[in-house]
N, C-alpha and C positions, 0 to 999 in steps of 0.2 A: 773236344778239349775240355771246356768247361762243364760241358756235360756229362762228362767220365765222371767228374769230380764230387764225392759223393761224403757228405757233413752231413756224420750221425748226431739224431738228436740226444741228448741229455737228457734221461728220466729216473724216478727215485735216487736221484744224488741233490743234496742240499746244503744250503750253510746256513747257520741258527746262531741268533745270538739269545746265548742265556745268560741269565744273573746268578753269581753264585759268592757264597762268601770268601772273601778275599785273608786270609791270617795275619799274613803279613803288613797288609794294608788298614784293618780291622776295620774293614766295611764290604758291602756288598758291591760285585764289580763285573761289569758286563767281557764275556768270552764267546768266541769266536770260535765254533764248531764243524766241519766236514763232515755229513751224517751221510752215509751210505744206506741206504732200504732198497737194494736192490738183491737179488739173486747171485752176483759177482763180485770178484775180487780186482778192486780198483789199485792197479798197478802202478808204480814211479810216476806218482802224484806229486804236483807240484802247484804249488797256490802260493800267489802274490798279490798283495795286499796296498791297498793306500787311501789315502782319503780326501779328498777335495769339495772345494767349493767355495762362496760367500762370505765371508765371518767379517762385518763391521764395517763393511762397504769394501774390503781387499777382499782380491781370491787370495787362495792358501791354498796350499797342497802339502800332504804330510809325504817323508819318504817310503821308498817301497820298502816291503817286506816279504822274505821272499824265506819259502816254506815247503820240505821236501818230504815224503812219505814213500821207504818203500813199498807198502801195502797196505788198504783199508781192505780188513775181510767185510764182505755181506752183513748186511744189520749191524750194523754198528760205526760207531762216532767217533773220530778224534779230536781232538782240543788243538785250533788252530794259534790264537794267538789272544790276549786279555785287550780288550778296545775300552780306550783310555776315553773317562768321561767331558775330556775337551773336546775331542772328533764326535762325537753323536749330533752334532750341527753340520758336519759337513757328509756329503756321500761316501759312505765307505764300499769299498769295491774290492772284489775275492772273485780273482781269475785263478779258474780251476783247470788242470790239465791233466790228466790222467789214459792209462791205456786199460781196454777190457780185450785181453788176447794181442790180438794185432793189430785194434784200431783206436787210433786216436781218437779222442775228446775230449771237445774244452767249452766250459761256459763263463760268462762274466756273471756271478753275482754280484747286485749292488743293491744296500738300503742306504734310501733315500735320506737325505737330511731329517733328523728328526722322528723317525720311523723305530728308530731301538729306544723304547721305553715300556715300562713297566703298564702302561694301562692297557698296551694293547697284545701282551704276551699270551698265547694258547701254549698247548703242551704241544713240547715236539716228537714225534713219535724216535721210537730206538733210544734216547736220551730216557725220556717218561718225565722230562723234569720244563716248566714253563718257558716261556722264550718266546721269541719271532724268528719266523722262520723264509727265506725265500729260496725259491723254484724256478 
């Protein structure tokens, strides 16, 4: 029963938050990325989005968002959603769900409160542009 049950792991699939300049907003504004470095074409993806946590001694919790992709081909990134500089105190969380063929997979990304900032951004590979990245 339970042991038939067989949860592939998740690898080279990523969500990255980068800073990039915003036009409309006429500042620099942290986005939310799907970066694929795998060998495969990640199928009816879907990633839902929210963020919670602590803020001023109340929990909070933002609503979901919810985000659908016929296809990420291999090596390459889509632009999930723009994360708004009030939520980077609380956890932001990107439930990812996608098929490669005929198997399902899903992983929770989450950065932690506090974690999306500019001092501790490397480059994120496929993008080529700085960011934080988690796996």
């Amino acid at each position: 029963m339970k042991k038939d049950i067989i949860i592939p792991q998740v690898e080279n699939v990523y969500v990255a938050a980068v800073q990039e300049w915003n036009d409309d907003l006429m500042s620099k504004t942290w986005y939310a990325y799907l970066v694929n470095d795998s060998d495969f074409t990640l199928e009816t993806v879907i990633v839902v989005s929210n963020a919670s946590g602590m803020l001023n001694g109340e929990e909070r919790k933002t609503s979901m968002l919810r985000h659908a992709f016929v296809e990420v081909p291999p090596v390459t990134a889509v632009k999930i959603e723009m994360i708004e500089d009030s939520v980077l105190v609380l956890d932001n969380s990107f439930m990812v769900t996608y098929f490669i063929g005929n198997t399902l997979y899903d992983k929770n990304f989450i950065f932690k409160a506090g974690t999306i900032n500019e001092a501790d951004v490397e480059e994120v590979p496929v993008i080529w542009k700085d960011g934080i990245m988690i796996g």
